[in-house]
C-alpha positions as CSV (number, residue, x, y, z in Angstrom):
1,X,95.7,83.9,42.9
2,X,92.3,82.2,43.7
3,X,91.4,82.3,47.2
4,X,90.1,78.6,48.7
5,X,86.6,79.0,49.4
6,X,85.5,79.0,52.9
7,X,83.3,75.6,53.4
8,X,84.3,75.0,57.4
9,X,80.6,74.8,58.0
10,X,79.2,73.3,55.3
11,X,79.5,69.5,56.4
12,X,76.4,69.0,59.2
13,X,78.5,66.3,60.2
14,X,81.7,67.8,61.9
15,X,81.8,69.1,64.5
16,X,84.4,72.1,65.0
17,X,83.9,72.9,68.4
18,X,84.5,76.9,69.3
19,X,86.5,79.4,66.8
20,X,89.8,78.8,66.5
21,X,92.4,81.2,63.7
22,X,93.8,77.6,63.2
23,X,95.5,76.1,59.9
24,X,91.9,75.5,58.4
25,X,90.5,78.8,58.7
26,X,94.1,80.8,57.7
27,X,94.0,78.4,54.9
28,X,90.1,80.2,53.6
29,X,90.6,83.7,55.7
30,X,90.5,85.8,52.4
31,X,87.3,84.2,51.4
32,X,85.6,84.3,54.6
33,X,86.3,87.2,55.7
34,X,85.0,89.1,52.4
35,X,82.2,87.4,52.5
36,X,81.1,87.8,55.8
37,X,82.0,91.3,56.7
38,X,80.3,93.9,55.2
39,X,82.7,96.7,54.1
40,X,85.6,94.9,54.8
41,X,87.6,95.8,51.7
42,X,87.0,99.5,52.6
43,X,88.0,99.3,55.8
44,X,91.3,98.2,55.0
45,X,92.0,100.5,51.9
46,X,91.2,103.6,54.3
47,X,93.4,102.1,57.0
48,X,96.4,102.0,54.4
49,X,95.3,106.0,53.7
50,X,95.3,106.4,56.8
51,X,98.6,105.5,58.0
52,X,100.0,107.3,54.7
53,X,98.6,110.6,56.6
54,X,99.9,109.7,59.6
55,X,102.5,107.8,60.3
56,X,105.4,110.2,61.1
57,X,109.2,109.8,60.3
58,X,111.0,107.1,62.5
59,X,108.2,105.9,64.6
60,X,106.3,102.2,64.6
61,X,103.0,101.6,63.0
62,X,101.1,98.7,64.7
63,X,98.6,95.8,63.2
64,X,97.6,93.8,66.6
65,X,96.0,90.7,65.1
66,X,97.0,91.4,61.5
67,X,96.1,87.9,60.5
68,X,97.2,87.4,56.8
69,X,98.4,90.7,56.9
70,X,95.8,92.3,55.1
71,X,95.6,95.8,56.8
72,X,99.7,95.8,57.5
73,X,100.2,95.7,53.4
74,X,98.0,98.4,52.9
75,X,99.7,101.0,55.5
76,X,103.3,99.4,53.8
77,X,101.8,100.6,50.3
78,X,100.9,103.8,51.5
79,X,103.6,105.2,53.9
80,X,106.0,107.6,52.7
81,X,107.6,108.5,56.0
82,X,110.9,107.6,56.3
83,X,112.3,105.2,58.9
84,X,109.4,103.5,59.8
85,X,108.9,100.1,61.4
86,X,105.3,98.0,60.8
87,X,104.9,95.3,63.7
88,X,102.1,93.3,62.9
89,X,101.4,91.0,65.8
90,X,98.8,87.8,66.1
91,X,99.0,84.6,68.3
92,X,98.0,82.7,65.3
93,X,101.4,80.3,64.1
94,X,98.8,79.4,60.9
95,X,97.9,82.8,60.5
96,X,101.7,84.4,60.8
97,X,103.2,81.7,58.4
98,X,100.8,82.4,55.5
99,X,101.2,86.0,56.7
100,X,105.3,86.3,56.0
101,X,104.9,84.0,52.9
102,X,102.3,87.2,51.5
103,X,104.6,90.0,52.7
104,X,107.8,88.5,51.1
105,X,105.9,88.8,47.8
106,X,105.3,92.5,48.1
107,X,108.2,95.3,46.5
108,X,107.5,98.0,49.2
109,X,110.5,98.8,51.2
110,X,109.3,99.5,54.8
111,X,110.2,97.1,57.0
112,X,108.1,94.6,58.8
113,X,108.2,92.5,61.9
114,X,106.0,89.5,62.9
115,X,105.6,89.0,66.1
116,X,103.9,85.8,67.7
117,X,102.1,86.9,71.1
118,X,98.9,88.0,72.4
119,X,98.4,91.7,71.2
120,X,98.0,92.5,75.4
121,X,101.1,91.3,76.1
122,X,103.1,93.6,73.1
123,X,104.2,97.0,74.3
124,X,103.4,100.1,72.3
125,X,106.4,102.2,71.9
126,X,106.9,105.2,70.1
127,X,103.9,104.5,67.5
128,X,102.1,106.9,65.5
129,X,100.0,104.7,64.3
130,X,98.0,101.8,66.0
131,X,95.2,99.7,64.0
132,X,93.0,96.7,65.7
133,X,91.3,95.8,63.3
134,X,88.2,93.1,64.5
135,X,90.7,92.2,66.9
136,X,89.8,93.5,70.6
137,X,86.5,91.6,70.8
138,X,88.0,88.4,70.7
139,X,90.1,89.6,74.0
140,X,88.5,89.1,77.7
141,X,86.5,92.0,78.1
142,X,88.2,92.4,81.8
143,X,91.7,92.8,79.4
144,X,90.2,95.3,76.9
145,X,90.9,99.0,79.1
146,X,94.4,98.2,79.6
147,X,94.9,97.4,76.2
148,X,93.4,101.1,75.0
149,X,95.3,102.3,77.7
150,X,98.5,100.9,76.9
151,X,98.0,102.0,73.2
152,X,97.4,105.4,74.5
153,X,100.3,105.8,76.3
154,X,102.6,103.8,73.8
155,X,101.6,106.8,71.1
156,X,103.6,110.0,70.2
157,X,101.2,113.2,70.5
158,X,99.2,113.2,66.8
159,X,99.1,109.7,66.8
160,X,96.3,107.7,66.0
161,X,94.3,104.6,66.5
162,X,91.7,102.5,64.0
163,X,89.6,100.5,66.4
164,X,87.3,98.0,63.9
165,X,84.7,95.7,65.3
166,X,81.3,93.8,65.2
167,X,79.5,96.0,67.7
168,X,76.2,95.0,69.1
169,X,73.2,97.9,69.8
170,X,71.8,99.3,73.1
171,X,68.0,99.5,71.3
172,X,67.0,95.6,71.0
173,X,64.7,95.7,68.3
174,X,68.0,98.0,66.0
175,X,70.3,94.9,67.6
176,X,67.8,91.9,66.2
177,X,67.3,94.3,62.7
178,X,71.3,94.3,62.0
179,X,71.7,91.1,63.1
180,X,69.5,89.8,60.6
181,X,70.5,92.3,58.0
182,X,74.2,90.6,58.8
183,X,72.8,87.3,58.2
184,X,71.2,88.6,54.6
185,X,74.5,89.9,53.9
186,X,76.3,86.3,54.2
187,X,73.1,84.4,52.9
188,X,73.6,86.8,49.6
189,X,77.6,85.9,49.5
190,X,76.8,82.1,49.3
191,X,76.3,80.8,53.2
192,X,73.5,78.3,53.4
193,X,71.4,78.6,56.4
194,X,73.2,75.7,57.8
195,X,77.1,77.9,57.4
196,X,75.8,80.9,58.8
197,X,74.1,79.3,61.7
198,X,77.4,77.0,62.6
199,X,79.7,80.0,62.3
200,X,77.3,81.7,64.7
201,X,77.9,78.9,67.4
202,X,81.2,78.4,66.7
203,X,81.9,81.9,67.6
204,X,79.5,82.8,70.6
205,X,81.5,83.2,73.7
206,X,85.0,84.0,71.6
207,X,83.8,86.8,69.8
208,X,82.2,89.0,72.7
209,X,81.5,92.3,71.1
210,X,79.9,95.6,72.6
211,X,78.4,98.8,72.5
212,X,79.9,101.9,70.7
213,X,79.1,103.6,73.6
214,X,81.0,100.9,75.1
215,X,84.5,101.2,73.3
216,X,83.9,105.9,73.0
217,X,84.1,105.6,76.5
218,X,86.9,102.9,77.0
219,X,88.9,105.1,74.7
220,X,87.6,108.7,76.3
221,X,89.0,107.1,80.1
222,X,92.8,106.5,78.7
223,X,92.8,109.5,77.8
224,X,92.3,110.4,74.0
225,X,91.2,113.6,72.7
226,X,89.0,112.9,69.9
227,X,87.1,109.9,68.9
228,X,84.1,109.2,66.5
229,X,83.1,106.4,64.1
230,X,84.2,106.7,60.4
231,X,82.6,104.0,58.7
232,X,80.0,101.6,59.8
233,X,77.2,99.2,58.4
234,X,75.4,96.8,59.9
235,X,76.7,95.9,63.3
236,X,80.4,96.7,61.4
237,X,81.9,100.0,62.6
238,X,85.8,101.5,63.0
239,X,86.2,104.1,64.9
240,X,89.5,106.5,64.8
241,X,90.6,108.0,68.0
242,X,93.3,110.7,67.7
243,X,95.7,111.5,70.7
């Protein structure tokens, strides 16, 4: 199935205010999001291996802003564990409905339950595995330790969590070098000038990413063990933090 290509900034003329996961965006998501996140199909191929590792017998497996349900089909197509739940959560309506009408077209057997809500307002509850993947910048940054926390204490002992996100860097002159090596990246995947400088606006003061130094030591203070970055490039990294 072809993918609509993303064109939401590509008329000088309109004028879409901030970011929004609306009808328009869920309607290119695929598109934009391959071509303007760099490793993005890796990311969510290892989160599927992931979860196959460690998702353990009769616990949930989260996806907290699973969008299209991207990262929630690759954990489904990888578990073996038996009596497992996915809940793959977004406050998206646009986003959900194209995400059940993808999930009823997959064979795999585990079950899987969308729920509408903010992520920070979900409880975690006996999980093994939780994944945010580029989800947590988009929540106030006063929200953000109570959300690691709550994941943290919603997860059995073993458990893990995939944090992804758009991270920005402590050394300016590194944080103006990836953010232009970003801005290559879409410029190579077909953005004109004009699409990669709307997006930008569109998304500044909703997107609000930080440091990696920033989210080690959110997840360090609620408590997990271990934590390091796994894959990264750019100003793209996930980090897995194991409890």
């Amino acid at each position: 199935m072809n993918n609509p290509r993303d064109t939401l900034y590509a008329d000088p003329l309109s004028e879409r205010g901030l970011f929004t996961f609306d009808d328009n965006v869920a309607r290119v998501f695929p598109d934009m999001i391959k071509r303007s996140v760099p490793g993005y199909p890796t990311i969510v191929s290892m989160t599927g291996l992931l979860a196959g590792k460690y998702a353990s017998p009769g616990s949930n497996v989260y996806d907290l802003g699973c969008s299209l349900g991207a990262s929630t089909l690759a954990m489904r197509q990888n578990m073996r564990a038996p009596d497992c739940r996915i809940i793959s959560v977004d406050n998206s309506t646009a986003m959900l409905e194209r995400c059940k009408s993808i999930i009823d077209t997959d064979t795999h057997d585990t079950p899987v339950t969308l729920t509408l809500a903010n992520l920070q307002d979900v409880p975690i509850q006996n999980a093994s595995v939780v994944v945010l993947n580029f989800t947590l910048q988009f929540i106030p940054r006063e929200l953000r330790d109570a959300v690691i926390l709550r994941i943290y204490q919603g997860l059995l002992p073993g458990g893990i969590m995939v944090l992804s996100e758009k991270v920005t860097f402590e050394d300016p002159h590194l944080d103006a070098l990836n953010i232009e090596l970003h801005h290559q990246f879409k410029r190579a995947n077909g953005y004109s000038e004009m699409e990669v400088a709307g997006k930008r606006s569109a998304l500044e003061n909703v997107l609000i990413p930080e440091t990696l130094t920033q989210h080690k030591q959110r997840i360090a203070n609620a408590g997990f063990g271990s934590c390091d970055v796994w894959f990264q490039c750019f100003n793209f990294a996930s980090l897995i933090a194991l409890k």
